[in-house]
C-alpha positions as CSV (number, residue, x, y, z in Angstrom):
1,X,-23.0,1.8,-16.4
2,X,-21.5,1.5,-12.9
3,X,-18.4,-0.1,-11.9
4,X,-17.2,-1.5,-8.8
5,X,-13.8,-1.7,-7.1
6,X,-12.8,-4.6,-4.3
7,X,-11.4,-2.7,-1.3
8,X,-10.0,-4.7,1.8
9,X,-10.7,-3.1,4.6
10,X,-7.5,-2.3,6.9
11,X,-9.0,-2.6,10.1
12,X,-11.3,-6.0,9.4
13,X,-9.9,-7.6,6.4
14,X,-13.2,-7.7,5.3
15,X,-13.1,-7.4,1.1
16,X,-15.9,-4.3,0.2
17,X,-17.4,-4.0,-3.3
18,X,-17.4,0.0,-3.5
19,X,-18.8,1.2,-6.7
20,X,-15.7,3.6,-8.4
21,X,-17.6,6.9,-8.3
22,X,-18.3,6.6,-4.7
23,X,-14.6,6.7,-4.0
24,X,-14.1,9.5,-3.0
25,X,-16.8,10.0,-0.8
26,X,-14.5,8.0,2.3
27,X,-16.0,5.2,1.6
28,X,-16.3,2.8,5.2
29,X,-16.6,-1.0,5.7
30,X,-19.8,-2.7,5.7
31,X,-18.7,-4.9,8.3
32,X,-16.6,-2.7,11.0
33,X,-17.8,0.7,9.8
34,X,-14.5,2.1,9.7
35,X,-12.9,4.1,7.1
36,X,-11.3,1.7,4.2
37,X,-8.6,5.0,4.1
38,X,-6.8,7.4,6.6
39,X,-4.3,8.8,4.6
40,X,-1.8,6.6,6.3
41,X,0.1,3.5,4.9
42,X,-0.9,0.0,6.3
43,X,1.4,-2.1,8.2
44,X,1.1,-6.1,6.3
45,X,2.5,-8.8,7.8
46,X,2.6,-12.8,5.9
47,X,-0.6,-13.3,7.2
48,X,-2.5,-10.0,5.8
49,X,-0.4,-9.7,3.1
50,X,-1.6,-12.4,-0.1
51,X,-5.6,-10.4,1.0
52,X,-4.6,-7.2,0.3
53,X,-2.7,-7.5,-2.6
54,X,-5.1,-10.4,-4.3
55,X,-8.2,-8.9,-3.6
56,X,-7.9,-5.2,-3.6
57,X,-9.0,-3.7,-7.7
58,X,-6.3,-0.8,-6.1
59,X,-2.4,-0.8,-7.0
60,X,-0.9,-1.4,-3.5
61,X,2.7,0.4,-3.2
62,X,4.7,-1.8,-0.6
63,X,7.6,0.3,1.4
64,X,9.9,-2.8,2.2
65,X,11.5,-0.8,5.4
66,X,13.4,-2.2,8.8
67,X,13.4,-0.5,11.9
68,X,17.2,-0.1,12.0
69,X,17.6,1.7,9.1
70,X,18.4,5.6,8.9
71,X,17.1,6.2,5.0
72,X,13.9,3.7,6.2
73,X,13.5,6.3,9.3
74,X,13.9,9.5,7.3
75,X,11.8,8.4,4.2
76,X,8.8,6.9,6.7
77,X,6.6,10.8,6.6
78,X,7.8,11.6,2.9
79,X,5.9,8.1,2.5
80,X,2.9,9.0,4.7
81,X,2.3,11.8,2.8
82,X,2.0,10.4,-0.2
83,X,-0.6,8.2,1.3
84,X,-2.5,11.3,1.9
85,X,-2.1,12.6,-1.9
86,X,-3.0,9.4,-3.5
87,X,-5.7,7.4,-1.3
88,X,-8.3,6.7,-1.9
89,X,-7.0,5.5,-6.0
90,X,-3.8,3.5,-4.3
91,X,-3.1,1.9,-1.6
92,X,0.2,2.3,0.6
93,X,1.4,-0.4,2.9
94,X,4.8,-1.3,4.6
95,X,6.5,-4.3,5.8
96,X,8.8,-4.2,8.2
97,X,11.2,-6.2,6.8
98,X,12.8,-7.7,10.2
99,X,9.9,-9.1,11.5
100,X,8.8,-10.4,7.9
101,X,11.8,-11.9,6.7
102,X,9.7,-14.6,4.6
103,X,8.2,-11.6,2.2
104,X,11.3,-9.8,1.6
105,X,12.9,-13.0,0.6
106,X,10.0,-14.1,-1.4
107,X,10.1,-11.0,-3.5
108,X,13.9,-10.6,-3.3
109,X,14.4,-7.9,-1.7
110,X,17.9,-7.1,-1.4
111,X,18.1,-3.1,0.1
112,X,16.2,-1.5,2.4
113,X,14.0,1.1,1.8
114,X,12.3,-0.3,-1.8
115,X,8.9,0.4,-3.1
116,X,7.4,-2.0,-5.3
117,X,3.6,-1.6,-6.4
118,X,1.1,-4.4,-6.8
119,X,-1.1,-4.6,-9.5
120,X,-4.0,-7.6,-9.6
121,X,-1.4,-10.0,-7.4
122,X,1.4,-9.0,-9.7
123,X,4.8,-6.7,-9.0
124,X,4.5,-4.2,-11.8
125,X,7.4,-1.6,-11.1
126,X,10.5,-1.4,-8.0
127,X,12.6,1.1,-7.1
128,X,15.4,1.0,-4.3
129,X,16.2,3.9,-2.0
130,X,14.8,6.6,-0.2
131,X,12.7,9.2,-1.8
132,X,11.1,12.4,-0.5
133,X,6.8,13.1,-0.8
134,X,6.9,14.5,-4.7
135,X,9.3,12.0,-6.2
136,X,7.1,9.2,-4.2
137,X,3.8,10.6,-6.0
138,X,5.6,11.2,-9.2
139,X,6.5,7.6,-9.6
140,X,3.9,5.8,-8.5
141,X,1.5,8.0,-10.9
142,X,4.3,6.9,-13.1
143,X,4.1,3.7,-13.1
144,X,-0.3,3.4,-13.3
């Protein structure tokens, strides 16, 4: 029995119905043919946000980040990188916390950097405070 896993697609917004053992084959969109990963975390705003974490079956792993911010700056390719070791089974976005000042008060977000994964709409785990590639990787796989 096959099952199937919801992916939004980060170019289109388009939601794709990718069956889980096709995964990791780089899946693309069957609307703009473009790959549903890169390796790289996706910038969400308010207005992409509620799709992607609603509508992906994937944990999403927010970086709440500002462009001011030293630890932000130096943690931004520790966090890449971990997009690269755990796409295409989780999703890694950031918000920019200065231009999304809504978000970061809706979810209370009181120090800058903080990761906070998304599970079916729901916050399931936070952690303040910069971390490098392994300890990024380590909690997240902690925390599925």
């Amino acid at each position: 029995m096959s099952s199937h896993l919801h992916i939004v697609c980060p170019h289109c917004g388009t939601v794709n119905r990718i069956p889980s053992q096709r995964l990791e084959d780089r899946p693309k969109c069957g609307k703009c043919k473009q790959p549903l990963f890169s390796a790289q975390p996706i910038e969400l705003t308010s207005d992409t946000f509620p799709l992607h974490i609603n509508r992906n079956d994937l944990p999403v792993v927010v970086d709440f980040w500002a462009p001011w911010c030293g630890p932000c700056k130096l943690m931004a390719p520790a966090f890449a990188q971990a997009a690269a070791e755990l796409e295409p089974h989780v999703r890694l976005a950031k918000i920019n916390t200065e231009q999304e000042q809504a978000l970061a008060g809706q979810f209370g977000i009181r120090s800058i950097p903080t990761l906070v994964i998304f599970r079916g709409g729901r916050e399931t785990a936070r952690q303040p405070g910069a971390m490098g590639t392994e300890e990024i990787v380590r909690w997240v796989r902690t925390h599925l």
